[in-house]
TORMITI-460498 format. One line per field, with one value per residue (C-alpha): residue number from 1; residue in one letter; y, x, z negated; chain. Coordinates in steps of 0.1 Angstrom, whole numbers. Layout:
BEGIN
nr	(NUM,...)
rest	(A,...)
y	(Y,...)
x	(X,...)
z	(Z,...)
kette	(A,...)
! end
This chain:
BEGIN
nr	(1,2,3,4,5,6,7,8,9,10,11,12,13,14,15,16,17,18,19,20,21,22,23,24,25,26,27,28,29,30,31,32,33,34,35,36,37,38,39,40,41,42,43,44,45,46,47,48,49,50,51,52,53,54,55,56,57,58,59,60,61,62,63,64,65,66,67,68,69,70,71,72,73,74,75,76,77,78,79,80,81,82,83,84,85,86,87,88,89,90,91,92,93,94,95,96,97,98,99,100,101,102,103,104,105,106,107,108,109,110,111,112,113,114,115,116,117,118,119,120,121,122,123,124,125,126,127,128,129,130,131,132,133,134,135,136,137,138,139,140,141,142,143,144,145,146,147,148,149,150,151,152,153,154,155,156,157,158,159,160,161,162,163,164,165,166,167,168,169,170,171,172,173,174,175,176,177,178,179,180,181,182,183,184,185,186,187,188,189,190,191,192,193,194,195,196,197,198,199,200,201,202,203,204,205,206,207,208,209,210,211,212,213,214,215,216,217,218,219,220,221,222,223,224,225,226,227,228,229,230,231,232,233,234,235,236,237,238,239,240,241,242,243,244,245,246,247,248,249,250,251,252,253,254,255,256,257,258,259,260,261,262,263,264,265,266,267,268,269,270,271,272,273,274,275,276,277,278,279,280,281,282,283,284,285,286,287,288,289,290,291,292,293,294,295,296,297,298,299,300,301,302,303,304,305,306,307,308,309,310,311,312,313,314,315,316,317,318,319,320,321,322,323,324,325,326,327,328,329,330,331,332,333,334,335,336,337,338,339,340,341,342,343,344,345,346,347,348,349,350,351,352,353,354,355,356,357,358,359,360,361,362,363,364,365,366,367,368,369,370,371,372,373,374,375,376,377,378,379,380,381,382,383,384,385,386,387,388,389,390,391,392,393,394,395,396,397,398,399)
rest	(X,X,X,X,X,X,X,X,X,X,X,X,X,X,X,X,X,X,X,X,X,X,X,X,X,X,X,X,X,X,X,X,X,X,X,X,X,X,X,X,X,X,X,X,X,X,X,X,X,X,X,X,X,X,X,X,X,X,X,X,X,X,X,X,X,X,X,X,X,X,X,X,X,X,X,X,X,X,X,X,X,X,X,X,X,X,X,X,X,X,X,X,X,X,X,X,X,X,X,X,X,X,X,X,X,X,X,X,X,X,X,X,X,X,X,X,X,X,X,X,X,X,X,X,X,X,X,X,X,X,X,X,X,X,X,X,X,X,X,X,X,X,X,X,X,X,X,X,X,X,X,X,X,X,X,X,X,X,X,X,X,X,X,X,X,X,X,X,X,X,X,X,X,X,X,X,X,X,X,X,X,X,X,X,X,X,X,X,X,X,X,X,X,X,X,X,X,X,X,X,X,X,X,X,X,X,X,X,X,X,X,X,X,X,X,X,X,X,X,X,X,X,X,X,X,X,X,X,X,X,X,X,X,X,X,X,X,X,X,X,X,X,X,X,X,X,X,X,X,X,X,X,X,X,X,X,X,X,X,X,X,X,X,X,X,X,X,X,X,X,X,X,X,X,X,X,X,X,X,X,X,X,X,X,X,X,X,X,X,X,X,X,X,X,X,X,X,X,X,X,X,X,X,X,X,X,X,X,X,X,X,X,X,X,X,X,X,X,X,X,X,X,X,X,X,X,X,X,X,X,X,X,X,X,X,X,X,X,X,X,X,X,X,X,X,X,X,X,X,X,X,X,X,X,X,X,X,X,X,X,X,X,X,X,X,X,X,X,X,X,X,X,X,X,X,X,X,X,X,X,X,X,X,X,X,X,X,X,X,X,X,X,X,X,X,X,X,X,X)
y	(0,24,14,20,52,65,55,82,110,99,101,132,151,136,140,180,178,164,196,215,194,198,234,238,219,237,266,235,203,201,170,160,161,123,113,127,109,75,81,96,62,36,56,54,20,-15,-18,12,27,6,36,27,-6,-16,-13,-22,9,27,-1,14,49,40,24,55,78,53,51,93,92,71,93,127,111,102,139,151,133,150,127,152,173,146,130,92,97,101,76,50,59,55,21,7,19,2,-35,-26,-22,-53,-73,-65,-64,-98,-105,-93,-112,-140,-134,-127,-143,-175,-183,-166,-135,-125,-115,-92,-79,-73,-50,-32,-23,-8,12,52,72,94,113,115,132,157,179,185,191,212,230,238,251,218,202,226,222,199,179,179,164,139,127,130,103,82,83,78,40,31,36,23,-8,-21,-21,-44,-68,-70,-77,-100,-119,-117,-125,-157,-168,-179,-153,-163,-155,-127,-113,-119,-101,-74,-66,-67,-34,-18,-22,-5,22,28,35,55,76,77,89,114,123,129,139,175,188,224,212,193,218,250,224,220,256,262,241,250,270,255,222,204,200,186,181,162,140,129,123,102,81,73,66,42,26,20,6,-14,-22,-32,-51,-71,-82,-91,-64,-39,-15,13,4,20,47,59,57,75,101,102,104,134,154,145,157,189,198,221,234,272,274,293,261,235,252,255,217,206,227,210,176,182,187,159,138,155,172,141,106,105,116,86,60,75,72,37,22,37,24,-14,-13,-46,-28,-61,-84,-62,-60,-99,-109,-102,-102,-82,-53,-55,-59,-25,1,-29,-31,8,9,-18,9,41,18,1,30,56,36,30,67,75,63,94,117,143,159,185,177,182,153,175,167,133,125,142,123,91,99,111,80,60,72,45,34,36,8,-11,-11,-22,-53,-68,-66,-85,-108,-114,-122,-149,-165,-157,-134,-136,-108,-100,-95,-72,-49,-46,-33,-6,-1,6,26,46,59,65,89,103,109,109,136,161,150,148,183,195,189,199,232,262,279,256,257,296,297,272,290,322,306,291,329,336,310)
x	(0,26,45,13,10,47,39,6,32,62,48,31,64,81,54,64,102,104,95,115,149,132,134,166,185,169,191,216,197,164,152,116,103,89,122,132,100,111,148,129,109,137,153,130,111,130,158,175,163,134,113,83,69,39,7,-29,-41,-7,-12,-45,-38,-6,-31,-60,-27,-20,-55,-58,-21,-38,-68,-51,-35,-67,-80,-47,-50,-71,-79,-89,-55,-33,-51,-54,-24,-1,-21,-16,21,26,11,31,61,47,43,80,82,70,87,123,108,98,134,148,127,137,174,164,133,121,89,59,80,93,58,64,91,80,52,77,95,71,56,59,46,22,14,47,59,27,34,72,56,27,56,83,50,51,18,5,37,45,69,49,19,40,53,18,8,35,26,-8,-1,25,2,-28,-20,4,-28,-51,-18,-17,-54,-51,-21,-18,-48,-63,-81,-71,-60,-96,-116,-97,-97,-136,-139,-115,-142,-169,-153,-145,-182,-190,-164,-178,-210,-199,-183,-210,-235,-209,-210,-249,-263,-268,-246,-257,-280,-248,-219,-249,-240,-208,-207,-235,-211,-178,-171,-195,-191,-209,-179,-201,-180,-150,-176,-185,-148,-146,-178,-167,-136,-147,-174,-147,-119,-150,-159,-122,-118,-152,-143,-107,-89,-66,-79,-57,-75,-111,-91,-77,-112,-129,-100,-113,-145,-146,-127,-155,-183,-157,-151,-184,-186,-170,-129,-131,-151,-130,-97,-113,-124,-91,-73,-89,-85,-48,-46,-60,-40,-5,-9,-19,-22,-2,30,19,20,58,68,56,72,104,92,81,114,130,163,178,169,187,218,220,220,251,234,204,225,241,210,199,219,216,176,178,199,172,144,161,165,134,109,135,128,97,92,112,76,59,90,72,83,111,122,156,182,178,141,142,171,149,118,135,146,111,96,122,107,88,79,37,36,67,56,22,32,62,41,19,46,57,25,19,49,60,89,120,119,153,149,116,134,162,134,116,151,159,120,134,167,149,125,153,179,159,135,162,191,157,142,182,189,155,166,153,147,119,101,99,88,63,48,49,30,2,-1,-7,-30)
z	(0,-11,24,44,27,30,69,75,61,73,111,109,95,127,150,136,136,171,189,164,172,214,211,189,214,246,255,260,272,279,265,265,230,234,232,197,191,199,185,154,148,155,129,101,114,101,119,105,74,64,57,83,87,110,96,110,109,123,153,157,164,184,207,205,218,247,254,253,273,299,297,301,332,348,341,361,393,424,453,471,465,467,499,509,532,503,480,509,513,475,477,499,479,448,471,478,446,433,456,444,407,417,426,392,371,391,378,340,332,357,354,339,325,361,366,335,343,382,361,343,369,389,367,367,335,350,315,304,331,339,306,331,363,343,321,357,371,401,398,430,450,478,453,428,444,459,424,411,440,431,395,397,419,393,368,379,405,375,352,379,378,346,344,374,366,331,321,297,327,360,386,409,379,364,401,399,371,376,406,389,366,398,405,371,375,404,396,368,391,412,389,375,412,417,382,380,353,348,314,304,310,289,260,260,264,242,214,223,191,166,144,169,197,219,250,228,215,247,260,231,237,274,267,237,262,291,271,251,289,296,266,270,304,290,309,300,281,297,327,312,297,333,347,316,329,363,356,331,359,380,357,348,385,382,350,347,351,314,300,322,303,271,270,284,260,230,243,247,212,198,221,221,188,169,189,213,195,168,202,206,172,167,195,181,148,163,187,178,177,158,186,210,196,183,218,241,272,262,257,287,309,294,316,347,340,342,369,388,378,396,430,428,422,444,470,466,465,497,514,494,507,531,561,554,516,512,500,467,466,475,448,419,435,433,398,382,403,380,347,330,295,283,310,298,260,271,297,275,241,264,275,241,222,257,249,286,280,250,224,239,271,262,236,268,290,266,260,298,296,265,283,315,299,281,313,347,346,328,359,380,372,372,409,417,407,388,422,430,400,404,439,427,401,420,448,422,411,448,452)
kette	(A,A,A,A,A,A,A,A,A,A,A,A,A,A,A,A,A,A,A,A,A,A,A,A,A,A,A,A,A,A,A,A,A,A,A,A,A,A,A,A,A,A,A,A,A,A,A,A,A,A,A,A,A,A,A,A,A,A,A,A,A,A,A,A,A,A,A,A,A,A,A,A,A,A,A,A,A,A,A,A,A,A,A,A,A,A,A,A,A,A,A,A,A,A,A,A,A,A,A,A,A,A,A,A,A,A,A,A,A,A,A,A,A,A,A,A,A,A,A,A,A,A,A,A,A,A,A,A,A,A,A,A,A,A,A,A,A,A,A,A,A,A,A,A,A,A,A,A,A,A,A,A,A,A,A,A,A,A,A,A,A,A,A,A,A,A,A,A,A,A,A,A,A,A,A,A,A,A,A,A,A,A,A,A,A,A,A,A,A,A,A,A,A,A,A,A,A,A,A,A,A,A,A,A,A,A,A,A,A,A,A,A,A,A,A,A,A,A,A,A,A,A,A,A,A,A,A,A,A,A,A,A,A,A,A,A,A,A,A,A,A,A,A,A,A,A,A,A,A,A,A,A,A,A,A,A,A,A,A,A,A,A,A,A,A,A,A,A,A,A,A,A,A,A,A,A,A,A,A,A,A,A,A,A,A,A,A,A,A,A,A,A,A,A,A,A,A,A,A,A,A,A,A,A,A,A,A,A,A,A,A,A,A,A,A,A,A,A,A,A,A,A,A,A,A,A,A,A,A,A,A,A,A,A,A,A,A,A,A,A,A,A,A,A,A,A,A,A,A,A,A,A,A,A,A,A,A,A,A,A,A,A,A,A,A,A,A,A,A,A,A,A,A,A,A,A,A,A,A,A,A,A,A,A,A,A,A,A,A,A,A,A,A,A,A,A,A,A,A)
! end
């Protein structure tokens, strides 16, 4: 008990230091501030000084943030803006993808597990990487749309393989099922497509300042109902988190841009201001640190495995690469595209628990996730230069 409770204050004074060591060590690195996150929990969690253990209800909100990281990347992506051109291309960089992930997992884990670590390392974190393109003032540019395309296939085809091919049930059924969600989503978009939403958005309005917080009680309830959905149909539960994302943008795209802001403001502080920063902090917490560095050839697969994520997903993102981006662009492409972890975490726990992947060999790829977070979009963001980012944000202004 006294554990568990040393635990709920422990994260939250971390949660608050992170940003502080983020911005005390700006003017000479920019590091993103999940990273002092996940160096601030393997430092407190059980493999250094003891002070964290997992707890149930710690493993609960680690997985509301991921679900509300997943979320907040769903709200993000524009189909329109990006265009099925680029979601197309991206695609068929992830297949690439998979293929030589497929290859590596051949060399480290035969068997069930390469199918893990084929996941892993086609995965791109979508949400950790918007706060950057938001922040350089990129989401509107040319580059940043591109990375946004990439992002949102690495996030989202890795979830239907994990449901498809990791699932309880055989890949026909799972694949059977899996459908029948798409079916609901669907609809769910559909409706959120053709309801009228004038009543709705005069509440949220209407509530927007009062103790009744409508329109975050309603994010809330859909996302509870898709990840229920997910869960029910034995799915991954990031997979009804993403849609509850999409949809909510859907329902959103009319209300007034003050209202749209105002929601989305609120929503970003409940998830980076509270759960997401606990779903960093745990994994630092949960990191089986010990595992790692008991086994030889765990530690050495770490820089290889993150060596095997830059080539797989920059090459992969070459097929997103558009017409006149510079070697400059393409090199900080490649390297943002390269930047995974929320998948990782979620596919080797998965692994794990299945029995289809060593402790080892998982703890070596959130390790490889952990650095690339850490080192690709800060050399990524670097070579894209700060040039870009001010004609991008000047050019949003225009706009």
């Amino acid at each position: 008990m006294e554990e568990s409770a040393l635990g709920l204050v422990l994260i939250p004074l971390l949660a608050v230091m992170a940003p502080l060591l983020a911005r005390l060590i700006g003017p000479v690195l920019r590091i993103p501030v999940v990273v002092f996150e996940l160096i601030l929990g393997i430092l407190v969690g059980p493999a250094l000084l003891g002070w964290v253990h997992p707890t149930e209800i710690l493993h609960a909100l680690s997985e509301f943030g991921l679900a509300m990281l997943f979320f907040l990347a769903g709200t993000e992506i524009d189909f329109a803006g990006i265009g099925r051109k680029s979601l197309t291309r991206a695609s068929l960089g992830w297949l690439f993808s998979i293929v030589l992930g497929i290859g590596v997992g051949f060399l480290i884990a035969p068997g069930d597990g390469m199918i893990v670590v084929a996941i892993a390392l086609s995965s791109t974190a979508l949400g950790t990487l918007m706060p950057i393109l938001r922040d350089a003032g990129e989401l509107g540019s040319p580059f940043g749309k591109a990375v946004t395309a990439i992002g949102t296939v690495g996030e989202f085809l890795p979830l239907i393989a994990i449901s498809i091919f990791l699932s309880v049930r055989s890949a026909p059924l799972a694949t059977v099922i899996l459908l029948v969600f798409v079916v609901l989503a669907l609809l769910a978009v559909y409706a959120a497509r053709r309801i009228p939403h004038g009543r709705f958005h005069a509440f949220v309005n209407a509530t927007l300042h009062t103790s009744a917080q409508f329109g975050i009680r309603f994010v809330l309830l859909l996302v509870a109902s898709l990840v229920a959905l997910s869960v029910v149909l034995d799915l991954d539960m990031l997979l009804g988190a993403f849609v509850a994302g999409a949809v909510w943008r859907i329902v959103m795209s009319s209300a007034s841009k003050e209202d749209a802001e105002q929601v989305e403001s609120k929503l970003e502080g409940i998830a980076f201001g509270f759960l997401v920063p606990i779903f960093f902090i745990y994994t630092g917490v949960t990191f089986d640190l010990k595992a790692l560095l008991a086994s030889p050839m765990a530690m050495a697969l770490v820089p290889l495995l993150l060596i095997a994520l830059l080539v797989i997903r920059g090459l992969a993102a070459q097929f997103s690469a558009t017409e006149g981006m510079s070697r400059r662009d393409r090199s900080a492409l490649a390297l943002l595209a390269a930047t995974g972890l929320p998948i990782i975490v979620a596919v080797t726990g998965i692994g794990v628990d299945n029995g289809m992947l060593q402790s080892d060999i998982a703890a070596a790829l959130v390790g490889a996730g952990m650095l690339s977070v850490l080192l690709y979009p800060l050399i990524g963001m670097t070579i894209r230069g700060e040039r870009a980012a001010v004609q991008a944000k000047s050019l949003q202004g225009e706009l």
